[in-house]
N, C-alpha and C positions, 0 to 999 in steps of 0.2 A: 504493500500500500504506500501511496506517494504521502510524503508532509505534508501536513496542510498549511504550508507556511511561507514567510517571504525568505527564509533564512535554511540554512540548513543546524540542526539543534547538536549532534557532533559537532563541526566546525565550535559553535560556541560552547560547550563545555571543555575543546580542548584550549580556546585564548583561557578562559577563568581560571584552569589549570596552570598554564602557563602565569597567569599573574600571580600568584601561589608561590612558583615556583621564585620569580623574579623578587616578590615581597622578601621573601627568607633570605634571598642571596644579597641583598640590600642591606636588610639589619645586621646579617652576618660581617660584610665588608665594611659597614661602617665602624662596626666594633672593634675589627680588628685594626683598620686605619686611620681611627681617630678616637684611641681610646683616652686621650686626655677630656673629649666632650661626652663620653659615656658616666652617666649619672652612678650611683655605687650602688641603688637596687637592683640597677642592671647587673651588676656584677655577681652582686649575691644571689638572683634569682631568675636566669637567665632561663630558664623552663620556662616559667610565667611569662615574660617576657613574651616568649618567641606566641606562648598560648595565646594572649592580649589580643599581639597584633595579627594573627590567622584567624580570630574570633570576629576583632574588629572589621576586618576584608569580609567577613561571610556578610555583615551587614552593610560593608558599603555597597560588593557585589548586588545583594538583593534592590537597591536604590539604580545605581549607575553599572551596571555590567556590557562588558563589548559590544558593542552592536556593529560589529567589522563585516558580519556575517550577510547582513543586509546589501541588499544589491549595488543601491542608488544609493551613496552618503558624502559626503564632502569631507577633505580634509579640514576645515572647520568645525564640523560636529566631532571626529575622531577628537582631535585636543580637546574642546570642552567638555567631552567625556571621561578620558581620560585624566582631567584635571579635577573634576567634580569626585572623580573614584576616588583621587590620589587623599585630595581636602577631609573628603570622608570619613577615610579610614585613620589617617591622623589624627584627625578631632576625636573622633570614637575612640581607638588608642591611649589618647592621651588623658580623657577624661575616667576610665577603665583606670589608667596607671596612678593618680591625683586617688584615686578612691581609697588603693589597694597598699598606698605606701605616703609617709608622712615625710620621707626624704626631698629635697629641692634637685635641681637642675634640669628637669625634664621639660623646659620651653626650649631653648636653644636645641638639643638633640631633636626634641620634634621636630623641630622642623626645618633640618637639616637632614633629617630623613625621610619629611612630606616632601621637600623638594627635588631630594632623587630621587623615591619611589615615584616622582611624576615622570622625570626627564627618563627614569630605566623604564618604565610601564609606555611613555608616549612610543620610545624605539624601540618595543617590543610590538606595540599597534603596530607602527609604520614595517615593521620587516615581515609583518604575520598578514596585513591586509594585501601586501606586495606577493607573498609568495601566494595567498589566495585567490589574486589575480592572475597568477601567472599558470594557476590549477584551472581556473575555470577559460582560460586562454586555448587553455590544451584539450578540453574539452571533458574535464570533469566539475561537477557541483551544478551541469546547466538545468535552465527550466524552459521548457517547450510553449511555447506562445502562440495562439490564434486569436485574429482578431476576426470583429463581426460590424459589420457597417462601410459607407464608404463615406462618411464625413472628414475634414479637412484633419477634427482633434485629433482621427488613427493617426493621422501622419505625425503628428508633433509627439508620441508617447512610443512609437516607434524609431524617432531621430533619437529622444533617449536613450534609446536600448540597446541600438546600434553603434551609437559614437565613439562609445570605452565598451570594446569587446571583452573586457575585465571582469562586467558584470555576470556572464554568462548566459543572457539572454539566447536564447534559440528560435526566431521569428518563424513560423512554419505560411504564414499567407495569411489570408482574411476570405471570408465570404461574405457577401452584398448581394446584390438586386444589381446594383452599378458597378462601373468601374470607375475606383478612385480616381481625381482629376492631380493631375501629374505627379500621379503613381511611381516613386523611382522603380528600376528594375530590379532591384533588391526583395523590392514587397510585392509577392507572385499571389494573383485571385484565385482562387479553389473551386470557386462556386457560387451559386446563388443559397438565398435562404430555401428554396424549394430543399434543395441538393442539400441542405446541414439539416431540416427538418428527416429528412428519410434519414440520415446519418444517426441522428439522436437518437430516433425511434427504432433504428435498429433492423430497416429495411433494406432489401438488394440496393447494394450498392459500392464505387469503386470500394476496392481491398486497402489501396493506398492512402485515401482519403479516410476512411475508416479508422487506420492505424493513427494517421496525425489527430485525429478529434481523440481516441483514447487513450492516445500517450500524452496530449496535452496538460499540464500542470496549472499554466494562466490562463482565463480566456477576458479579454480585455471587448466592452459590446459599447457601441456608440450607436445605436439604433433611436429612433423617434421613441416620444412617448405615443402617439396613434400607436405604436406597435406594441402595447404595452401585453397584448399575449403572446406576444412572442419573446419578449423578453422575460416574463415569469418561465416560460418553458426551458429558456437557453440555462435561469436560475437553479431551477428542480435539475435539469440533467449533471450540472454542475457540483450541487451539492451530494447526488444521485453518485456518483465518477470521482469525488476527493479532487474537482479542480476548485484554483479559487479563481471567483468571479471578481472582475469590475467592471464600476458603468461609468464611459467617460464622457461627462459632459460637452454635449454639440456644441460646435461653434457657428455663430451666426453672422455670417458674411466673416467682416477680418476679426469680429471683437470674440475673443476666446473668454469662456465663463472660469474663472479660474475658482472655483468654487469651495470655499473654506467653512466646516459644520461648526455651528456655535449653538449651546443651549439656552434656549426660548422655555423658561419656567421647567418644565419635564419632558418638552419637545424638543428636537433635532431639528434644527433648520438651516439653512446654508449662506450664505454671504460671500459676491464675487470678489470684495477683495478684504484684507483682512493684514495692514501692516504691522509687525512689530514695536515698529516706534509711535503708536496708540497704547502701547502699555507706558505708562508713568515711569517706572523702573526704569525702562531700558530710554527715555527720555532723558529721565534724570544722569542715570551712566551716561550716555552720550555728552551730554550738556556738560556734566563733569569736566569730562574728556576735553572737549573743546576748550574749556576755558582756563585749562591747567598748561596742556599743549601751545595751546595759544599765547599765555601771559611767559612762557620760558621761551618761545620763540621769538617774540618782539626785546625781551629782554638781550637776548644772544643776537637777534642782527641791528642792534641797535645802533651799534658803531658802524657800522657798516652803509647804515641809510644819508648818514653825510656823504659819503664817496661816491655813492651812487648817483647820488644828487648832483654833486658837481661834476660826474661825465656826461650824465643828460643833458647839464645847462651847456655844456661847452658844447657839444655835438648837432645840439637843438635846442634857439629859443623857445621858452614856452613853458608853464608851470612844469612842477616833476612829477608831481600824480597828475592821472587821467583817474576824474571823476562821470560815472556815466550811471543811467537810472537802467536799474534789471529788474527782473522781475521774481520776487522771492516767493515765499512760503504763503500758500493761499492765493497765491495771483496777486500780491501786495508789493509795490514799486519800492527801492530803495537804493541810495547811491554807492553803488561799487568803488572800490580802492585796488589801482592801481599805478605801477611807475608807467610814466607816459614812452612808450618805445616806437612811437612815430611823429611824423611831424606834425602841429597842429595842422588838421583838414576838416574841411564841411560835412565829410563823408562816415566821420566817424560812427556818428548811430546807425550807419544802414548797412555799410560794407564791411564783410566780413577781412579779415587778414590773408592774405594769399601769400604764395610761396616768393614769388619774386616780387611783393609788392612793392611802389616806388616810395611810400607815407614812413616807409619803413630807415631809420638812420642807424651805421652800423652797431652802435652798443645795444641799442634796443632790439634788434635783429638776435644778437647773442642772448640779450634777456628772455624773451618770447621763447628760444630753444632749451632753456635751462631753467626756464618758471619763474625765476627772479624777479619779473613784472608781476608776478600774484602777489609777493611776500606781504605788501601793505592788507590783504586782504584779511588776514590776521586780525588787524582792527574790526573790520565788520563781523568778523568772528565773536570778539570780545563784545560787540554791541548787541550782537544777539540777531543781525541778520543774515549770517551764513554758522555753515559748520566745517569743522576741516573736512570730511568728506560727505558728498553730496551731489546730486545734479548739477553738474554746473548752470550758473545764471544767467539765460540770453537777454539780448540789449530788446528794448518793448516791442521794436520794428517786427525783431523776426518772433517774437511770441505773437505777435496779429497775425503776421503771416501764415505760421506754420499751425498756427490753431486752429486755423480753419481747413488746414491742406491734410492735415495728420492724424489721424483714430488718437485719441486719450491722449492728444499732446500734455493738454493742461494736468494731468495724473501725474505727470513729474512734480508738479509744488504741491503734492500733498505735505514734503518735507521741506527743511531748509535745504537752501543750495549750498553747494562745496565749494572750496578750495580748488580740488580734485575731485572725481569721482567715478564710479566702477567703467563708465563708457570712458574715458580721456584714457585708465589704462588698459584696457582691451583693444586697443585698435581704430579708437573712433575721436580722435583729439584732433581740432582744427578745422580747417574749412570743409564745409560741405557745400560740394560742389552740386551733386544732386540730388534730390529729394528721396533717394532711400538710402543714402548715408546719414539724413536725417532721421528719417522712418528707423534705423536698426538704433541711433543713438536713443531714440527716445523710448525705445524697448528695454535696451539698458539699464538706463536710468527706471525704470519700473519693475525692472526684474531688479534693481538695486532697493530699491522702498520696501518692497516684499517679502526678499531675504536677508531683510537687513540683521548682521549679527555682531557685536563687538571686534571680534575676532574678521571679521569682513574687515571694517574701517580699518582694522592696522595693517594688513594685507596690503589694501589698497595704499597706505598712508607710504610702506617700504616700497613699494614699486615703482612709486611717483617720485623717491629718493633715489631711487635708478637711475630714473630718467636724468635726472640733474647733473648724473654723473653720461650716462649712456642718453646721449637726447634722441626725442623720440622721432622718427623720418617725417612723420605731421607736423611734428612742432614747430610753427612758425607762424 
């Protein structure tokens, strides 16, 4: 009988082992190479000891345990996993060892032990999800996949599954009534619904086809609701067969339901979009962040904004910021800060910067490729109308423009605007020249509001420290 699951449940009881394994080989080394920080109940009662802390893991376990097993995960979820274990079982440990003994020094050891049972447990994830990738590569741990429908959503749940052949997806086709509209050659049709109803039911029919609906593990149905017996039926054979079912929300022309369940009193109800940064918490963190980052960066280039000053004045009359109205958070106008790296022109609010632009004079040319002309923007950080990362802010022109050219433009100011932000380092920093360099920018920036995660912003925050160093081929 197949799991009925997204994971396979070996795989995860042998990482839990494995951190087991890693916990003990931890305490052990640190005792032995750093026994002037080893507290003296430790010494006396190193049994208990090692019990505490294999007691305390059975309960971080039960809270935060691996989820490497999982197909779909990000290396950002892996660390915050991993860190929430590591935290855990420290705290637990420590409060266990506080109980059990009246002797002092056990804050420093802790956590100088929380902090490399994180760093040992993170490169034990990262070498155990690697080799697991490289098993289901070769073609063991996959799950056999049929879809049912020909709406656009197949295609976008099928680009997932396909892109990191890591995951182990095994895509067998789809049946419909139609043929998907530009269907890659990858995703082969099986059939109609006539043809998967005889299949269900267990009528004459091909051998081959046959075998793909019973060895199927997912079966992923993006059919109307009009159909709705025919989707209770694909359900029953489903739970009937040990596969697991889903149902992926249609998409209607280009706007995708990106549909997120929230409880309604003791109902289930769903909501198309559902950001992060709507929780207070992760507001508050954020806001933190900014304004901590921010007050030590204006600090540190402080010296620095005379020199700058006086090669823009010599290079180019004309003040040294370039003050300009964008459009922030809620569709709410507010003046941008930045050093001026062109020559005063009429054209500034409309035209974008191009690669050989002539408004352009050499130092400011350098700055635009090294980000140097954002730094002032740190102030509006501190004012509270941008954040270090974030969609970045366009000038009012092309928010008219593009607002009305573009599905969910205006969906990017549901937050504040960046410094930088997840589109500038993926590939999309600079001019756009045509309007689905636009189009993919402004997907970015929505696939950024979405999954927005702490652990996201510093990613992006190192990248963009790259660039400073490695300027980006856009950049200008």
């Amino acid at each position: 009988m197949r799991h009925y699951s997204n994971g396979n449940e070996k795989i995860k009881m042998i990482v839990i082992l494995c951190d087991f394994i890693v916990l003990n080989l931890v305490l052990i080394g640190i005792s032995r190479l750093l026994p002037s920080y080893e507290p003296t109940y430790f010494k006396q009662s190193p049994r208990i000891i090692f019990l505490v802390a294999n007691v305390s893991m059975i309960f971080a376990q039960y809270f935060y345990h691996s989820i490497i097993y999982k197909r779909l995960i990000s290396v950002e979820n892996i660390i915050s996993r991993v860190l929430k274990l590591a935290a855990t079982q420290a705290f637990i440990m420590f409060l266990f060892l506080r109980i059990i003994s009246d002797g002092g020094g056990f804050f420093l050891f802790m956590f100088i032990f929380g902090a490399t049972s994180f760093l040992a447990l993170l490169l034990l994830r990262l070498c155990e999800r690697f080799i697991l990738g490289r098993y289901r590569k070769a073609g063991g741990n996959t799950r056999n996949v049929v879809f049912i429908g020909s709406d656009p959503s197949i295609l976008t749940v099928y680009e997932h599954m396909i892109e990191d052949p890591t995951t182990g997806y095994k895509v067998q086709g789809y049946f419909s009534k139609d043929q998907i509209v530009n269907c890659p050659d990858g995703l082969e049709r099986l059939g109609d619904l006539d043809m998967l109803t005889d299949l269900m039911n267990g009528n004459d029919a091909d051998e081959e086809l046959k075998k793909t609906i019973d060895n199927a593990d997912e079966l992923f149905c993006s059919l109307s609701h009009d159909a709705s017996d025919e989707i209770v039926r694909i359900m029953r054979f489903c739970d009937n067969n040990v596969i697991h079912f889903y149902y992926v929300p249609r998409q209607f022309g280009n706007y995708r339901l990106n549909l997120q369940p929230e409880l309604f009193g003791d109902l289930s109800i769903f909501t198309n979009r559902r950001e992060p940064l709507a929780n207070i918490g992760n507001r508050v963190l954020k806001r933190t962040f900014d304004i901590i980052f921010s007050s030590f960066a204006c600090l540190l280039l402080l010296p620095f904004f005379p020199i700058i000053a006086l090669i823009i004045k010599i290079q180019s009359p004309g003040p040294v910021f370039f003050k300009q109205d964008r459009t922030g958070m809620n569709g709410h106008t507010f003046k941008c800060y930045k050093f001026r790296s062109m020559h005063v022109n009429k054209d500034a609010d409309r035209a974008q910067a191009s690669k050989d632009d002539p408004r352009k004079f050499a130092f400011g040319n350098f700055m635009r490729k090294t980000n140097i002309d954002e730094f002032p923007q740190f102030i509006n950080v501190l004012k509270g109308d941008m954040s270090i990362v974030g969609p970045r802010p366009h000038m009012l022109y092309h928010t008219e423009v593009f607002g009305n050219m573009i599905d969910k433009y205006m969906v990017r100011h549901f937050c504040r605007p960046g410094i930088t932000g997840y589109a500038q380092v993926t590939g999309f920093r600079g001019e756009t020249k045509e309007l689905w360099q636009m189009e993919e920018r402004v997907k970015r920036d929505i696939w950024y509001i979405e999954n927005w995660t702490f652990l996201l912003d510093i990613r992006i925050i190192l990248r963009t420290a790259l660039g400073i160093i490695v300027p980006d081929k856009n950049a200008y």
